[in-house]
LODO-596236 format. One record per residue (C-alpha): chain; residue in one letter; x, y, z. Coordinates in steps of 0.05 Angstrom, whole numbers, plus 5000, padded with zeros to 4 digits. Layout:
% LODO-596236
+---+---+------+------+------+
: c : r :    X :    Y :    Z :
+---+---+------+------+------+
: A : a :    X :    Y :    Z :
...
+---+---+------+------+------+
//
This chain:
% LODO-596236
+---+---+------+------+------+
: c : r :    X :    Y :    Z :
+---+---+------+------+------+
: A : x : 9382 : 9519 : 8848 :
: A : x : 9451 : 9497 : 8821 :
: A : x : 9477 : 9566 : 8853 :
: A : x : 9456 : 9540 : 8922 :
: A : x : 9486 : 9474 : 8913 :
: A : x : 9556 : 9505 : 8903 :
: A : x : 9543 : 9542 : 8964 :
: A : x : 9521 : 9481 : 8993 :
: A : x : 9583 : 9432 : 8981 :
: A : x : 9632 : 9497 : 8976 :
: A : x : 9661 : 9477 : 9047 :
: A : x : 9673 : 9398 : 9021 :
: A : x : 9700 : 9411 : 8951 :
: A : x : 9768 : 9431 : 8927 :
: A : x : 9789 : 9493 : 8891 :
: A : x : 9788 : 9460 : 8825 :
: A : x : 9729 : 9425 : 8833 :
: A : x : 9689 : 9491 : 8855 :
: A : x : 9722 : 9523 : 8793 :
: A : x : 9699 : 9463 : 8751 :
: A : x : 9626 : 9474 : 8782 :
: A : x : 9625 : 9551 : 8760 :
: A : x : 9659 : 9536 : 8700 :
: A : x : 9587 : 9491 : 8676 :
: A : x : 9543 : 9548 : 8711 :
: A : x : 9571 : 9602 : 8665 :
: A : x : 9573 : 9554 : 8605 :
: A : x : 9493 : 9540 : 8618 :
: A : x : 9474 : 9608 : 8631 :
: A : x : 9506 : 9627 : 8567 :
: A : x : 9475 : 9572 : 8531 :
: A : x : 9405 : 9584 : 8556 :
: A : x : 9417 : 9671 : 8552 :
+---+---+------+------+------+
//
């Protein structure tokens, strides 16, 4: 679900922020491997 709301918002955000969002996606799914 957090995939799709990068996806989602993608469009809106900046470059950083989109980084920032992928950044805490990786972190999690390493977290939670």
């Amino acid at each position: 679900s957090r995939i799709v709301v990068i996806y989602t918002t993608g469009s809106q955000a900046t470059m950083d922020e989109r980084n920032r969002q992928i950044a805490e996606i990786g972190a999690s799914l390493i977290k939670h491997w």
